[in-house]
C-alpha positions, 0 to 999 in steps of 0.5 A, a space after each residue: 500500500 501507498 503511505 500516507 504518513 512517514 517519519 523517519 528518525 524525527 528528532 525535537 528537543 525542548 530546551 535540555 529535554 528531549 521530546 522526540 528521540 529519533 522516532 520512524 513510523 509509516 502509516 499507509 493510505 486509509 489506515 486508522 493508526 493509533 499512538 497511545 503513552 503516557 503524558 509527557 511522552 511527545 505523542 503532542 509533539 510527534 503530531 506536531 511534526 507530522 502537521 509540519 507545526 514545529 521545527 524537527 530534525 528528520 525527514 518528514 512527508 504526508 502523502 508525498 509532500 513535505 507537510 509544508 508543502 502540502 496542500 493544507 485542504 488534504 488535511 484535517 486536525 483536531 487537537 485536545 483543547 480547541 476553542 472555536 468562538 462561543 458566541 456562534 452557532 454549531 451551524 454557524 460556525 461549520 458555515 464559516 469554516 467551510 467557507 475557507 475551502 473551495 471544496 466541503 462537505 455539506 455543513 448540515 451533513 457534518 453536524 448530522 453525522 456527528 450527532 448534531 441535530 435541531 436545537 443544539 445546532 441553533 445554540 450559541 457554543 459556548 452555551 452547549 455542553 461539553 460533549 456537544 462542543 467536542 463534536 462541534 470540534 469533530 465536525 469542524 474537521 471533517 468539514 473539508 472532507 481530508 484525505 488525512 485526519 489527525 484526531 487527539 482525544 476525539 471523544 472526551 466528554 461525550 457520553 457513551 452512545 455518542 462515543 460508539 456512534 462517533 467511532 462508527 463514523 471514523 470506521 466508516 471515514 477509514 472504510 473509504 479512504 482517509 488515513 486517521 491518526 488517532 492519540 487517545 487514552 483510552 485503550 478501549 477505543 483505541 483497541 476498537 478503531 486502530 489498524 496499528 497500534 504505536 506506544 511511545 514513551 520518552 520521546 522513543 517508539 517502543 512498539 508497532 502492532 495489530 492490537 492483537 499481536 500486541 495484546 498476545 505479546 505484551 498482556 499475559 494471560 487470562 485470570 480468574 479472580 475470585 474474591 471470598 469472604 476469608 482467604 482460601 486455603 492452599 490446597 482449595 485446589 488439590 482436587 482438579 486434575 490439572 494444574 493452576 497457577 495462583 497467587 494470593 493476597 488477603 481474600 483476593 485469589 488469581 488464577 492464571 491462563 484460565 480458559 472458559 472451559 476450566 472455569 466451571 472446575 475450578 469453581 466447583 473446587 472452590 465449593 468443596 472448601 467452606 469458604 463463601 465466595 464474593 465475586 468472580 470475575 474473569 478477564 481476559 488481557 486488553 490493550 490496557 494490560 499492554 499499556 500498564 506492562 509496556 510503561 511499567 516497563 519503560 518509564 524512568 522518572 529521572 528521564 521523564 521529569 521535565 522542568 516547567 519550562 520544557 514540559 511537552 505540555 507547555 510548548 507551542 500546541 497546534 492549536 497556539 499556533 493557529 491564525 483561523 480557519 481550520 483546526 489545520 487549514 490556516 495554520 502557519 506552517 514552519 519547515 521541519 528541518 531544524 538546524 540544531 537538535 541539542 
């Protein structure tokens, strides 16, 4: 496939801090790529250069074309905090930034495939709720209809119905063509929407994947946790004709790699004994365990503590650097060779 977004050995300091340690990355034409870590990791600033909004060291290309030379219609962006004005209408204000293209899509259109409809699309902005803003915000970036969208966070604060509807919708931008990238903190709608799944912590990209082959690799096993009224005995499970592995702490016990199958055994085993079962719960491994593993693994306070002044968080957002328009339209793109990477 053709690739839609590529990174190769991207490198951005901030001041003694490094934010961006020599990241590469392809994400291909109508792929949903996911990029999750923990705050401070330069997910804000990868994007950043990928948009063409900071100056990096790396080679950097959307679609082809350097970001700064790219034709900025191509692309949409919705950062996590954008304030359009409060004192216009969500109609009105899909009218206006759809007036700074020559080609859109259809403004009611947008709002309805939002979930924006009636009365919430007459009301001024600021008056809608939290939710409603946010998709407000969704819609303004899809107004130009982009080959590629960047999404931070597209779904905070809408409830969950919203949130699945607008996962359908981004599925549905996916299906016919537009790239999405996606950074979220919430594994369940990453591992829901994403292709691929990266994980960068420190400024490095630790891991590329399915979510899947990530889960397999990184979450372990499938567990039974049952919870009891008093701590159960060692040999509660001397009677099962297969082996477990437990660890127990207090009146909680974990059974590992407990398929389906054995549940029922087990459980039966617990009733043999005279200790009154709580709650069981089985789970098996998600994108969360990956997450939870992969930083358990990775983060380092010395390196990760970053002064107020080079903080990822507090250097120049997408949204600092806009002068109207679009999330993305009108922005004012710089080049993304920088000359010096202390």
């Amino acid at each position: 496939m053709t690739a839609a977004l590529v990174a190769e050995n991207v490198y951005k300091s901030y001041g003694d801090v490094r934010a961006l340690d020599g990241v590469s990355l392809s994400v291909d034409a109508g792929e949903m790529f996911g990029l999750v870590g923990p705050n401070g990791a330069g997910k804000t600033t990868l994007v950043r250069a990928l948009t063409g909004t900071t100056t990096v060291r790396g080679q950097l290309s959307i679609r082809g074309v350097t970001p700064t030379k790219l034709d900025k219609s191509q692309v949409g962006v919705l950062p996590q905090s954008f304030t359009p004005p409060g004192r216009l209408t969500a109609h009105e204000l899909i009218e206006y930034y759809a007036g700074l293209y020559d080609d859109t899509r259809d403004p009611a259109t947008v709002l309805d495939d939002v979930g924006l409809s009636g009365d919430s699309t007459t009301q001024w902005y600021e008056t809608l709720s939290g939710g409603q803003q946010r998709r407000v915000c969704v819609a303004i970036a899809l107004i130009n209809d982009p080959a590629v969208l960047f999404l931070d966070e597209p779904t905070t604060g809408i409830d969950p119905a919203g949130r699945r509807s607008l996962w359908s919708l981004l599925e549905t931008l996916a299906a016919g063509g537009t790239t999405v990238f996606l950074t979220s903190h919430s594994m369940t709608e990453v591992e829901r929407l994403a292709d691929r799944v990266g994980f960068l912590n420190d400024g490095q990209l630790l891991t590329i994947g399915d979510p899947q082959s990530l889960i397999d690799t990184h979450a372990g096993e499938n567990k039974l946790i049952i919870e009891t009224e008093t701590a159960l005995d060692s040999t509660a499970f001397s009677s099962l004709s297969f082996d477990i592995q437990t660890s127990v702490s207090g009146t909680r016990t974990v059974v590992k790699s407990v398929g389906p199958r054995d549940i029922g055994d087990i459980i039966d085993a617990v009733d043999m004994t005279t200790v009154t079962v709580e709650s069981l719960t089985w789970k098996q491994p998600d994108l969360e365990d990956v997450y939870l593993a992969l930083a358990g693994e990775t983060l380092n306070p010395s390196r990760t503590t970053k002064t107020s002044n080079s903080n990822e968080d507090t250097a120049p957002r997408i949204d600092d650097v806009n002068t109207g328009g679009n999330v993305m339209s009108q922005t004012a793109i710089t080049t993304t060779t920088e000359e010096s990477d202390q």
